[in-house]
C-alpha positions as a Markdown table, in Angstrom:
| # | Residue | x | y | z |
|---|---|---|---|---|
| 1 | Unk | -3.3 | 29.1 | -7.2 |
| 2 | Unk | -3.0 | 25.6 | -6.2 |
| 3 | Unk | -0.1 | 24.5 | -4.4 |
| 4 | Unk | 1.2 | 21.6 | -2.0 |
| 5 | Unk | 1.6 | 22.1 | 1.8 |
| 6 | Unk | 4.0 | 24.9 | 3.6 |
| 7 | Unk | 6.1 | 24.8 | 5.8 |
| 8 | Unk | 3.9 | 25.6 | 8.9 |
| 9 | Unk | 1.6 | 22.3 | 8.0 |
| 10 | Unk | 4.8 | 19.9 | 7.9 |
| 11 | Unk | 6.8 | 18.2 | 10.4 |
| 12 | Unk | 10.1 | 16.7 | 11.4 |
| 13 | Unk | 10.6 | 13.3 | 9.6 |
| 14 | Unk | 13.9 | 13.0 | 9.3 |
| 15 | Unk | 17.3 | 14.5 | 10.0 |
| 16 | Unk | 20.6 | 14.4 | 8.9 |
| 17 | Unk | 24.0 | 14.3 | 12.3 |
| 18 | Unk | 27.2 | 14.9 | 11.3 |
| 19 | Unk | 30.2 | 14.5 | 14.2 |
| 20 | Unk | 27.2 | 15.1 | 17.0 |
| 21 | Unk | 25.5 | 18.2 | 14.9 |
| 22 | Unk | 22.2 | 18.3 | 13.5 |
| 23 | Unk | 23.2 | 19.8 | 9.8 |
| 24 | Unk | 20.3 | 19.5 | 8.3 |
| 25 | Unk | 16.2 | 18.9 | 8.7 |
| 26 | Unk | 13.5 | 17.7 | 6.3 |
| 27 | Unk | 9.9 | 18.2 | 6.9 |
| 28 | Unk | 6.8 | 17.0 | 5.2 |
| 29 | Unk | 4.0 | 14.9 | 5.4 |
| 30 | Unk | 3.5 | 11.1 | 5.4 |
| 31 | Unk | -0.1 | 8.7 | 6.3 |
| 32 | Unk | -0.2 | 4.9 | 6.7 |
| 33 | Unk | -3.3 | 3.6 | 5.5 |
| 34 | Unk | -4.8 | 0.4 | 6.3 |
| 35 | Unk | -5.7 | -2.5 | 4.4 |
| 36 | Unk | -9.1 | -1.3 | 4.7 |
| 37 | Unk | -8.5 | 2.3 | 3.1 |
| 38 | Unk | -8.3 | 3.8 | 7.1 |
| 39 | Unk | -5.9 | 5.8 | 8.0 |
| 40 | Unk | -3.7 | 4.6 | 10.3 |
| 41 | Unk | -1.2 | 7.4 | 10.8 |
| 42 | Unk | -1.0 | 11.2 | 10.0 |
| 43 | Unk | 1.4 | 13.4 | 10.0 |
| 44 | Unk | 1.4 | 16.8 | 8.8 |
| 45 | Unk | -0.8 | 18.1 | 5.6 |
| 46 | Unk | -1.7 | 14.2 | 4.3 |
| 47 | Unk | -4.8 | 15.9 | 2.1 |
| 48 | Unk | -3.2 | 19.0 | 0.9 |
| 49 | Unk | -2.4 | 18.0 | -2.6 |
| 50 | Unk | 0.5 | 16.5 | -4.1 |
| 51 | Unk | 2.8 | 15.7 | -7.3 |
| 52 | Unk | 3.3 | 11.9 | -6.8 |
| 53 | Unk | 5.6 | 12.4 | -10.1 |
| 54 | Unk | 6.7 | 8.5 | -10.5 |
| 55 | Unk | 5.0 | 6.9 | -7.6 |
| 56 | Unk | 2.2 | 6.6 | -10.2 |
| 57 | Unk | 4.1 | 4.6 | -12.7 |
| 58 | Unk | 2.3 | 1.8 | -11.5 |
| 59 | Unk | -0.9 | 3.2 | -12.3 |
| 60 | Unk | 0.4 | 4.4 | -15.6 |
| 61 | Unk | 1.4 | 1.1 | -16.5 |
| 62 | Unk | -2.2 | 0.2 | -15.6 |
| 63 | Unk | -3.5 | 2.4 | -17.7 |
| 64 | Unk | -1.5 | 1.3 | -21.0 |
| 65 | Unk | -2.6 | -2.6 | -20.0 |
| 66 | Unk | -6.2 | -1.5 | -19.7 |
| 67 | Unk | -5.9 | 0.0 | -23.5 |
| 68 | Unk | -4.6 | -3.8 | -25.0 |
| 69 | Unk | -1.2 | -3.6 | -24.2 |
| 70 | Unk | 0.2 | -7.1 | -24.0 |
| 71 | Unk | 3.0 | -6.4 | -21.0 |
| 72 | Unk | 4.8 | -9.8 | -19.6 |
| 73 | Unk | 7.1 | -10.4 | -16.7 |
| 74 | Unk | 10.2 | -7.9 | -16.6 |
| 75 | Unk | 8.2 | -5.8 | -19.3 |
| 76 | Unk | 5.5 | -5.1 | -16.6 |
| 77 | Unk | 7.6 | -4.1 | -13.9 |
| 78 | Unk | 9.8 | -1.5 | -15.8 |
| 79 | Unk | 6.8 | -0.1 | -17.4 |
| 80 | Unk | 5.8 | 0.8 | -13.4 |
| 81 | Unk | 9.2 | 1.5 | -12.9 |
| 82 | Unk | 12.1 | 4.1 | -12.8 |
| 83 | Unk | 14.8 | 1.9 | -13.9 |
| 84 | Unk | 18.4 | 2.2 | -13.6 |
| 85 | Unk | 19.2 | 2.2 | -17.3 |
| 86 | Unk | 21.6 | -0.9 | -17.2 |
| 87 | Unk | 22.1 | -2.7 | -20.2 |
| 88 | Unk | 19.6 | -4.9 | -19.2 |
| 89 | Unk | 17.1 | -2.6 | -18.7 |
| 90 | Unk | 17.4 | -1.3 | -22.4 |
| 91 | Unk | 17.2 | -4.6 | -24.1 |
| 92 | Unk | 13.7 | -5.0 | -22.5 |
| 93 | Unk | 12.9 | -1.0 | -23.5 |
| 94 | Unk | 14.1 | -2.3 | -26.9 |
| 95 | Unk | 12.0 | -5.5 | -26.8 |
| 96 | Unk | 9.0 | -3.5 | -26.4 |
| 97 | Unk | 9.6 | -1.0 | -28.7 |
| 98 | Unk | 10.1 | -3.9 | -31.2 |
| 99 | Unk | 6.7 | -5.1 | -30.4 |
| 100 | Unk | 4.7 | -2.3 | -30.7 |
| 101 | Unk | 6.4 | -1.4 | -33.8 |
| 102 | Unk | 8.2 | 1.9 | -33.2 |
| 103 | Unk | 11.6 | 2.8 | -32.8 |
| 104 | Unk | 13.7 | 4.7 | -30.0 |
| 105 | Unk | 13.3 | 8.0 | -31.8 |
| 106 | Unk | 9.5 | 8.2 | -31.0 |
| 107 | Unk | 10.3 | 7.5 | -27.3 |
| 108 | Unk | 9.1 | 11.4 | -26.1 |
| 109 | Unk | 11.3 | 11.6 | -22.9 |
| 110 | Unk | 14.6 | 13.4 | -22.8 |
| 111 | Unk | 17.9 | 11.4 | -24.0 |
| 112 | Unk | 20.0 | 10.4 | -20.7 |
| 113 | Unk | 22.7 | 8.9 | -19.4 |
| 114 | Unk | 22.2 | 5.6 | -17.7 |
| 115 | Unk | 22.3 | 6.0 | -13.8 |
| 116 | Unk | 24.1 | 2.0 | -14.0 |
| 117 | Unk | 27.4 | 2.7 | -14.4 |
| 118 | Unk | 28.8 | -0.3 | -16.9 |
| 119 | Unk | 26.0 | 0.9 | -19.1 |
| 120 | Unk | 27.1 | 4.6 | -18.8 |
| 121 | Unk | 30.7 | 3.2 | -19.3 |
| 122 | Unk | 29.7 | 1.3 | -22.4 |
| 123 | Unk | 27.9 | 4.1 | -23.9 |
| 124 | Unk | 30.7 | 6.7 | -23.6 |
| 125 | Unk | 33.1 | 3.7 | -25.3 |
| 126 | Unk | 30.9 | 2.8 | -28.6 |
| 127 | Unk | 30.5 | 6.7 | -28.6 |
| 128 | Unk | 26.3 | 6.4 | -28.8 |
| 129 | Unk | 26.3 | 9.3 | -26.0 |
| 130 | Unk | 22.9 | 9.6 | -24.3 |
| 131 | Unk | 20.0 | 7.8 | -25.0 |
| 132 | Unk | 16.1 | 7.8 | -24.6 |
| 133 | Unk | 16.3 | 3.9 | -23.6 |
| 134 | Unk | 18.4 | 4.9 | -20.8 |
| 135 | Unk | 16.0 | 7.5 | -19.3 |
| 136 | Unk | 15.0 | 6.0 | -16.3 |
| 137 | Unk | 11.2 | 6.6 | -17.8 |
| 138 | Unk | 11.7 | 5.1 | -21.1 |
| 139 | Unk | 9.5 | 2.1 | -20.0 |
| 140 | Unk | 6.7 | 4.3 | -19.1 |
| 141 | Unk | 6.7 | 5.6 | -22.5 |
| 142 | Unk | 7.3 | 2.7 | -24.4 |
| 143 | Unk | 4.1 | 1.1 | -22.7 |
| 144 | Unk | 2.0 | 4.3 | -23.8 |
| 145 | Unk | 3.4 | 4.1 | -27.6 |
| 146 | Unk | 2.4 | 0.3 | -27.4 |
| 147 | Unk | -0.9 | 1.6 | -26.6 |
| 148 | Unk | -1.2 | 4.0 | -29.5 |
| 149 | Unk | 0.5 | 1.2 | -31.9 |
| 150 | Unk | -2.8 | -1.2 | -30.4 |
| 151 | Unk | -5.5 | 1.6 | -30.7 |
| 152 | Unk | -4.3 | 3.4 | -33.5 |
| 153 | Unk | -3.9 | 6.3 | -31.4 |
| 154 | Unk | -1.1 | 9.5 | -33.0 |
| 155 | Unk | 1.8 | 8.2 | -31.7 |
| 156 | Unk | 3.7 | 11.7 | -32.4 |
| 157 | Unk | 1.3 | 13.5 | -29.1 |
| 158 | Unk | 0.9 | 10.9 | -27.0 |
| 159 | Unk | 2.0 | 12.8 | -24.0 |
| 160 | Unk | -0.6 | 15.6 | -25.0 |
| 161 | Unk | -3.0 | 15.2 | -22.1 |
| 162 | Unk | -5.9 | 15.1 | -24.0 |
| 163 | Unk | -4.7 | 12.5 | -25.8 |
| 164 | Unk | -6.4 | 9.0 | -25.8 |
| 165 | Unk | -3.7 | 7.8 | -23.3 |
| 166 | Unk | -3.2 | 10.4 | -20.8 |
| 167 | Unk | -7.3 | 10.7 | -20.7 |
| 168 | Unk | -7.1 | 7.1 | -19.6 |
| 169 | Unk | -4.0 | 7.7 | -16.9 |
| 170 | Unk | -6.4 | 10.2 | -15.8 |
| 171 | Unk | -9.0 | 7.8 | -15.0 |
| 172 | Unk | -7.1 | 5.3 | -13.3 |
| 173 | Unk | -5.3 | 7.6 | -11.2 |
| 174 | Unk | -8.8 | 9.0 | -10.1 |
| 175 | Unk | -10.4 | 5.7 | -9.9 |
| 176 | Unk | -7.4 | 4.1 | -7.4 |
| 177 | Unk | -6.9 | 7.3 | -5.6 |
| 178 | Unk | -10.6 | 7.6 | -4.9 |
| 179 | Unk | -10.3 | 11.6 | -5.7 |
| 180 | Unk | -10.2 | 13.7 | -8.5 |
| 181 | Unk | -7.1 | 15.2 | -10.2 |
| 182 | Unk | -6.4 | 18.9 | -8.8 |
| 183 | Unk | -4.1 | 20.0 | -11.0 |
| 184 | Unk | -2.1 | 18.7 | -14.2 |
| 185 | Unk | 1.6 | 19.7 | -14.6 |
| 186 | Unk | 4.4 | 17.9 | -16.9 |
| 187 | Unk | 6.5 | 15.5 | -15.3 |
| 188 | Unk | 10.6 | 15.5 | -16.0 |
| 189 | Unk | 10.1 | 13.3 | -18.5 |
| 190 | Unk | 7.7 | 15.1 | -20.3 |
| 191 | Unk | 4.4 | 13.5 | -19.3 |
| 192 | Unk | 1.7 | 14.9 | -17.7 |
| 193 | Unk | 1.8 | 14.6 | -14.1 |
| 194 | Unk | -1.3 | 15.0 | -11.9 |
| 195 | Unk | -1.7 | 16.3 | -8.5 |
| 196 | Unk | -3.1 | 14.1 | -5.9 |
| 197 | Unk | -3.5 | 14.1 | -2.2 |
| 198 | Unk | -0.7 | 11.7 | 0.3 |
| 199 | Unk | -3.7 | 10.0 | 1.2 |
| 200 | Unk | -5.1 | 9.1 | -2.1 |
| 201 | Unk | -2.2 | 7.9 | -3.2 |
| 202 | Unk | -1.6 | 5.7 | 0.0 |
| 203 | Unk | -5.1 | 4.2 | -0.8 |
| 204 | Unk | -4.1 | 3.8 | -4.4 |
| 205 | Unk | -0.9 | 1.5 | -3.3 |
| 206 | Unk | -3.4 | -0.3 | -1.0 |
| 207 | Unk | -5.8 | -1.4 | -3.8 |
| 208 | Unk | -2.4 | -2.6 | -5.8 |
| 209 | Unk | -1.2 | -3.7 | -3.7 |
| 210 | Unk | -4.3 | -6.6 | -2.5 |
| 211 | Unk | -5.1 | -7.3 | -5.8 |
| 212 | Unk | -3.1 | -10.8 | -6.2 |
| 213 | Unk | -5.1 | -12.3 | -3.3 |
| 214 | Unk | -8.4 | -10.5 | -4.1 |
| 215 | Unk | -10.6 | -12.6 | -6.9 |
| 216 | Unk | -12.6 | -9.4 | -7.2 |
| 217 | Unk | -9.7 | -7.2 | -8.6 |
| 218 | Unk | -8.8 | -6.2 | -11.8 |
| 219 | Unk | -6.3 | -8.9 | -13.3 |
| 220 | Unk | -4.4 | -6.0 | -14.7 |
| 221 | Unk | -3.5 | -4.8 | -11.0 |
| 222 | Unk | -3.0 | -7.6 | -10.2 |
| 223 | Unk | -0.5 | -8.5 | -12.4 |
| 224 | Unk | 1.2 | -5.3 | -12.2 |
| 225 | Unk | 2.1 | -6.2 | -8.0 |
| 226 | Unk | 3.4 | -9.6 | -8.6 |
| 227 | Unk | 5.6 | -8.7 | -11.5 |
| 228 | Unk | 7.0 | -5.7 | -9.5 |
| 229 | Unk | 7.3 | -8.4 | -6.7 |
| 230 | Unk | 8.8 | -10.8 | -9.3 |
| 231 | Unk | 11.1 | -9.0 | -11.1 |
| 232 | Unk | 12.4 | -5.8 | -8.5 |
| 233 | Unk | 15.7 | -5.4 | -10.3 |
| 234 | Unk | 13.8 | -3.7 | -13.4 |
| 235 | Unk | 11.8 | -1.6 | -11.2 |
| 236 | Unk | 14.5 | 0.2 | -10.2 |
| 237 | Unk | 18.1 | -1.6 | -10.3 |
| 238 | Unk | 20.1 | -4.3 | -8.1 |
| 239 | Unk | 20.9 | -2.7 | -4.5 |
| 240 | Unk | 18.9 | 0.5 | -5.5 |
| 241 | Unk | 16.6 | 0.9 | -2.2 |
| 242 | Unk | 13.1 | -0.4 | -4.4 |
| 243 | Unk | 14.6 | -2.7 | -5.6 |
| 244 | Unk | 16.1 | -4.3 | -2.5 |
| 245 | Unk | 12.6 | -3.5 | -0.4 |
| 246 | Unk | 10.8 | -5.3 | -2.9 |
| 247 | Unk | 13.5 | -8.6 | -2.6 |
| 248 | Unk | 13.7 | -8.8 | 1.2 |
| 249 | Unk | 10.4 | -7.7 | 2.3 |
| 250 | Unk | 8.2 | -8.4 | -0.2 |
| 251 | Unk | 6.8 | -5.0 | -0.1 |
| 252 | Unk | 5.8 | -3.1 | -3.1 |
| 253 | Unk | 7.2 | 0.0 | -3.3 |
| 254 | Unk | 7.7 | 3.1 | -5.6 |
| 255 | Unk | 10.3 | 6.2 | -5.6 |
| 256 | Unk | 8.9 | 9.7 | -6.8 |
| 257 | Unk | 10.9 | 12.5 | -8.1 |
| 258 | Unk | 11.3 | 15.8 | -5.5 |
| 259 | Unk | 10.9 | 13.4 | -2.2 |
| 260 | Unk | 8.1 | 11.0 | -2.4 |
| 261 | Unk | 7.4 | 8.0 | -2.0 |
| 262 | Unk | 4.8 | 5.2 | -1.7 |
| 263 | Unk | 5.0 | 1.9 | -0.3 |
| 264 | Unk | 2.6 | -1.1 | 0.4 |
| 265 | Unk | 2.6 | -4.7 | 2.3 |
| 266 | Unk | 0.5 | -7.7 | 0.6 |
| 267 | Unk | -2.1 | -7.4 | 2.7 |
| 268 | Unk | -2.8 | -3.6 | 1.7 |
| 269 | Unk | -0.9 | -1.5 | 4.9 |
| 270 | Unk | 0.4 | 1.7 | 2.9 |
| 271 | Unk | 2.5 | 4.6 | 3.5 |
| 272 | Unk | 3.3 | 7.7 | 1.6 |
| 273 | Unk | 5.8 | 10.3 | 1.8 |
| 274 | Unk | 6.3 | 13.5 | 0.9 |
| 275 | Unk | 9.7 | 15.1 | 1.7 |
| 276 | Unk | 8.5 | 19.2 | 1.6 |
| 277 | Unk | 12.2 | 20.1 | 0.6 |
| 278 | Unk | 12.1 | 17.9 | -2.0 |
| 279 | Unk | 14.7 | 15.8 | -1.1 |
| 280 | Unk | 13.9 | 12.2 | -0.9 |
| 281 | Unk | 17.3 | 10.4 | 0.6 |
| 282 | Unk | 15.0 | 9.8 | 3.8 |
| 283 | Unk | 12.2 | 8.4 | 2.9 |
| 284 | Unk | 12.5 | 4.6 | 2.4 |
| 285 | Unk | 14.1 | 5.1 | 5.7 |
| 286 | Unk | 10.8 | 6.9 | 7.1 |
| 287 | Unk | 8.1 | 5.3 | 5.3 |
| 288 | Unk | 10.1 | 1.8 | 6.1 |
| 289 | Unk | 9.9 | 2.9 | 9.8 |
| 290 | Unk | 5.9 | 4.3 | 9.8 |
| 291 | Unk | 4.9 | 0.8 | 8.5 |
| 292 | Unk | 7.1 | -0.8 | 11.4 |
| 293 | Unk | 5.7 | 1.9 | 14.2 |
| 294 | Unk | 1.9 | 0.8 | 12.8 |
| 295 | Unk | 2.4 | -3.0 | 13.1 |
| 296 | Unk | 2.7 | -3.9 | 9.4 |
| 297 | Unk | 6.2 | -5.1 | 9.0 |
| 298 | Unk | 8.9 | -6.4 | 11.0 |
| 299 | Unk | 11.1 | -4.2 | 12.9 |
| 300 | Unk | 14.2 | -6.1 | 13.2 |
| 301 | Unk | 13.9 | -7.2 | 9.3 |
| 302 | Unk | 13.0 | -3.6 | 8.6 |
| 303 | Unk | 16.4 | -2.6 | 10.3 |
| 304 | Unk | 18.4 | -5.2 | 8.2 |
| 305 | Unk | 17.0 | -3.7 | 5.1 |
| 306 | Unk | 17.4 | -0.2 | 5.7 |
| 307 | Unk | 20.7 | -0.7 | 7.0 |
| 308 | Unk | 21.7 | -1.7 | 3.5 |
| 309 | Unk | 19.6 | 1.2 | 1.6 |
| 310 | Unk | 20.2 | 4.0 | 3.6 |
| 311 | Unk | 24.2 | 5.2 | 3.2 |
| 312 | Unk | 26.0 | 7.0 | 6.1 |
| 313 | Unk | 27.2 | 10.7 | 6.4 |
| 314 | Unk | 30.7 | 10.4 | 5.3 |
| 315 | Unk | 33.8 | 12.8 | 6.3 |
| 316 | Unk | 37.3 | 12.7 | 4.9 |
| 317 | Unk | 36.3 | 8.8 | 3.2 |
| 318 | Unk | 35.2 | 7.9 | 6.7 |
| 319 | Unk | 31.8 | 7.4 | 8.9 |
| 320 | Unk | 30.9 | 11.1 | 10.2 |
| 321 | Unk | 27.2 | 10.4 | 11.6 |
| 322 | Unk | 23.8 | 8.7 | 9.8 |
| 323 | Unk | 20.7 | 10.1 | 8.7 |
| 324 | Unk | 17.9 | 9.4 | 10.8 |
| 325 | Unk | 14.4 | 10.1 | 12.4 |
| 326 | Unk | 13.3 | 13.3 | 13.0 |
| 327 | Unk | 10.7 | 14.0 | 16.3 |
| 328 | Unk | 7.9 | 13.2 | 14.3 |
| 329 | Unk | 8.4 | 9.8 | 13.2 |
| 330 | Unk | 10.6 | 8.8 | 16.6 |
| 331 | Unk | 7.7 | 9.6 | 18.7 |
| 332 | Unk | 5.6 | 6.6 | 17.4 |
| 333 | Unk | 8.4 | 4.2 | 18.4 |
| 334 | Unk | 8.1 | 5.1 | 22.0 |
């Protein structure tokens, strides 16, 4: 059976302290990679495979470019993104439904309720209830039913994985990682999600990630980076913690479902994260501090930013200790 990493192969990365206790611990596995594809930085099981679940978006999005789809500007970064669900948000899901000539209804991922409150608050008032546009994946899958719309692909199985699309996901996700899939599962929002090693994926955000200054890069990818870059709030949401990385330090940088997460500077230094517990409230703060601890970014800006992303332990509506490194990810600060 494959499987990710145990417990034994993990280590301390971060830890939650309330009033003076340590409450709570999360282990796991992160790697920075180099701009070269070296790795920097290991700690724990960084080639045991993993889910990335939407760290890959980007590559997704890649994917649905590569088979005609026209994507522009805010369009772009949503389709790599895991968006909030604001009202602004939808009206580009809508926009590019529009375009590729399909309606909401043939969205496949689950109806939701916006994470963006005004929106939620809008949709309880019209009484529309939950909706596919709000699904913080609907971008994702509007790309791929652009796709189908372009190739005249079956729109009705496009999340099959031997469909047309998800055969072509497959092979940008292997071609970016430098590794092939271990194992395909089905994401939350009902897309095939494909098992891939810390590592690979680190590498993956490296190659995005250099692909505006490189003139030997795909176009696609490098499109992809500097609309993320350009237009953060529709990768994830204003003051969501990709959103405001991706403002103030020009990093790209991508959440995953069940405690991952992948990050990378312009000039190709990468981390990625995997929280074992599957808890991911820690890791912008450690994969922020791993690309500090290797050189890559700032420390001082670095601590502005994650001072504004990462929210305190509260008790009775008051400051009752912070989350913060675990032994692991301290000892390269020393």
């Amino acid at each position: 059976m494959i499987q990710t990493f145990r417990a034994h192969d993990a280590v301390e990365l971060a830890v939650l302290e309330r009033s003076g206790f340590v409450e709570s611990r999360h282990v796991g596995a992160a790697v920075v990679v180099a701009g070269d594809g070296s790795v920097v930085t290991s700690l724990g099981a960084i080639d045991s495979p993993v889910f990335p679940r939407s760290s890959v978006k980007p590559f997704q999005a890649l994917a649905a470019m590569q088979a005609g789809v026209p994507l522009r500007g805010a369009q772009v970064a949503i389709a790599a993104g895991s968006h909030t669900g604001s009202l602004d948000h939808m009206d580009v899901v809508s926009g590019m439904l529009k375009a590729a000539g399909v309606t909401e209804d043939q969205l496949g991922c689950p109806h939701a309720w916006p994470a963006d409150p005004p929106a939620r608050a809008w949709l309880v008032r019209s009484e529309r209830g939950k909706s596919r546009l709000a699904m913080n994946c609907s971008g994702k899958h509007a790309a791929f039913l652009w796709a189908c719309t372009e190739n005249g692909w079956d729109t009705a199985g496009y999340l099959e994985p031997n469909h047309p699309m998800q055969r072509a996901v497959r092979t940008v996700i292997e071609e970016y990682t430098g590794q092939p899939v271990q194992h395909t599962g089905v994401d939350g929002c009902g897309a095939p999600v494909m098992a891939v090693t810390l590592t690979g994926l680190a590498r993956a955000f490296t190659t995005l990630a250099k692909a505006p200054s490189d003139k030997n890069a795909n176009a696609r990818a490098a499109t992809i980076a500097t609309s993320m870059l350009d237009y953060p709030w529709a990768v994830e949401g204003h003051g969501r913690p990709n959103t405001v990385v991706m403002e103030e330090l020009g990093v790209l940088a991508k959440l995953g479902a069940e405690g991952v997460i992948a990050m990378a500077t312009p000039t190709g230094a990468s981390v990625a994260v995997k929280m074992l517990d599957g808890n991911g409230r820690a890791a912008t703060l450690v994969g922020l501090t791993l690309l500090a601890a290797a050189g890559a970014l700032d420390v001082p800006e670095v601590a502005g930013v994650l001072a504004k992303v990462v929210p305190p332990v509260m008790g009775g509506g008051r400051p009752a200790g912070s989350l913060r490194l675990g032994s692991a990810v301290s000892a390269l600060l020393d």
